[in-house]
N, C-alpha and C positions, 0 to 999 in steps of 0.2 A: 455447432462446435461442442466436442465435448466438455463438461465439467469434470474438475479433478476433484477427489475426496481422500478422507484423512488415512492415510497410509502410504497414499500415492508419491513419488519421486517429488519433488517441487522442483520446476524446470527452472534448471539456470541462467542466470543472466548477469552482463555487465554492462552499465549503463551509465552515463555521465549524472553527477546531483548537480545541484545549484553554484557551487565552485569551478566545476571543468572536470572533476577528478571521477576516474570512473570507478566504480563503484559494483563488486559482483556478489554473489549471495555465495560464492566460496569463501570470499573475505571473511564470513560471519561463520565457518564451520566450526563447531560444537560449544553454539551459543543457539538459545530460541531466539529468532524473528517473527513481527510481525510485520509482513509484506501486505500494506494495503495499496489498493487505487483507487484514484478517485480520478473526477471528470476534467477537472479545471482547476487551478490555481486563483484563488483572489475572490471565490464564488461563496454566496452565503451558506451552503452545507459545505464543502471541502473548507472554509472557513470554521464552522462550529466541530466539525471531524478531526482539523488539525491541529484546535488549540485546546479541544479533549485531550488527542493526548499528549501534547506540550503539556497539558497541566498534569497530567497522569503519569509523567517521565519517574516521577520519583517509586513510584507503585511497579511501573514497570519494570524499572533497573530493578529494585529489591525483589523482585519474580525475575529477575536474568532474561528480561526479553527487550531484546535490539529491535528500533524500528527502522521501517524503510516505507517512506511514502512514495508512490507512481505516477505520475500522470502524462499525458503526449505534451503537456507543456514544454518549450523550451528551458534551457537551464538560465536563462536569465531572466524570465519570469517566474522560474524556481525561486530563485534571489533574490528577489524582489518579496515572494511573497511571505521567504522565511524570515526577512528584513526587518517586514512589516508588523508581523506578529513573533518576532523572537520566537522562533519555529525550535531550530536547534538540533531538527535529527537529522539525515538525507531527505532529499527530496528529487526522486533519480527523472531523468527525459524518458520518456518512452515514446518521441517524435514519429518512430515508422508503427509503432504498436506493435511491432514483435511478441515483445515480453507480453501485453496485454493479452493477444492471441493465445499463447503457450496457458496462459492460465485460467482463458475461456472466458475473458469480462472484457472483450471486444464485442459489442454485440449491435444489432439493430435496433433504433429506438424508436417512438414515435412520442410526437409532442405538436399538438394543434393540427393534427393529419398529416403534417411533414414526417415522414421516415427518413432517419440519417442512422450511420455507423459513427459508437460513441465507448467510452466507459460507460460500464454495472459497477455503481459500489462494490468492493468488496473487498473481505479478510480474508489474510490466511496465514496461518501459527503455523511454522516450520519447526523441524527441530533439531536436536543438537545436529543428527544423521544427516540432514535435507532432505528427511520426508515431511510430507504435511501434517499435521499433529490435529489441524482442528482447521474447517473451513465453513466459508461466509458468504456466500454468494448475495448481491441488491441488500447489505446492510445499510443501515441508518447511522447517518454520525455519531448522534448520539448513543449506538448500540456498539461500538467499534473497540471503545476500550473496556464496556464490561464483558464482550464477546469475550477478548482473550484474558481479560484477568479469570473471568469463571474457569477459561480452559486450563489455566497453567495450574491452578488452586481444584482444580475439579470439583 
């Protein structure tokens, strides 16, 4: 599958979050997003990656960057897990992985010799236009909110 890079279109999508409401990255037109995905909902990196930037909401607003988290989770273990941790941003389904696809972090994994199709971490900084401003491919939780604060601040 191809990877996108920064200049490229960032493929659109609408997608239900953790309330029911669906949720598309037109919604967001001429605002920066950061569109990441992660694996799992409740898991201890998508845990230390989502209350990064729950905690980084404030740094983020004042850089004008909206977040959108992704995962094949359903939207009621969305709910649950923004519940859990006072999440606060979206947190959209990407149950068939469509959207995942489109952005190339569908991918083949391996873990103990077992090969399965899964989420690749990753970021990616849209911009006001909906092109991609700065991309992140297999990043680290911990590397998520200074990926794009560095981007938006160059």
């Amino acid at each position: 599958m191809a990877r996108l890079k920064p200049g490229d279109r960032a493929p659109a999508f609408a997608l239900p979050d953790q309330r029911g409401d669906v949720i598309s990255l037109a919604d967001h037109r001429g605002r920066k997003v950061l569109v990441y995905f992660y694996p799992k909902a409740d898991t201890a990196g998508c845990t230390a990656q989502a209350c990064s930037v729950r905690d980084a909401s404030g740094d983020l607003a004042g850089a004008g960057v909206e977040v959108l988290g992704i995962s094949p989770d359903p939207p009621t273990r969305q709910a649950a897990f923004d519940t859990k941790y006072s999440l606060g941003f979206p947190l959209l389904s990407d149950a068939d992985h469509r959207v995942a696809e489109a952005y190339g972090v569908w991918a083949e994994k391996s873990i103990y010799g077992r090969t399965y199709f899964g989420i690749l971490r990753s970021a990616f900084l849209v911009d006001e236009r909906g092109r991609l401003e700065d991309v992140r491919y297999r990043i680290s939780p911990k590397d998520t909110v200074p990926f794009v604060l560095s981007s938006v601040t160059g």
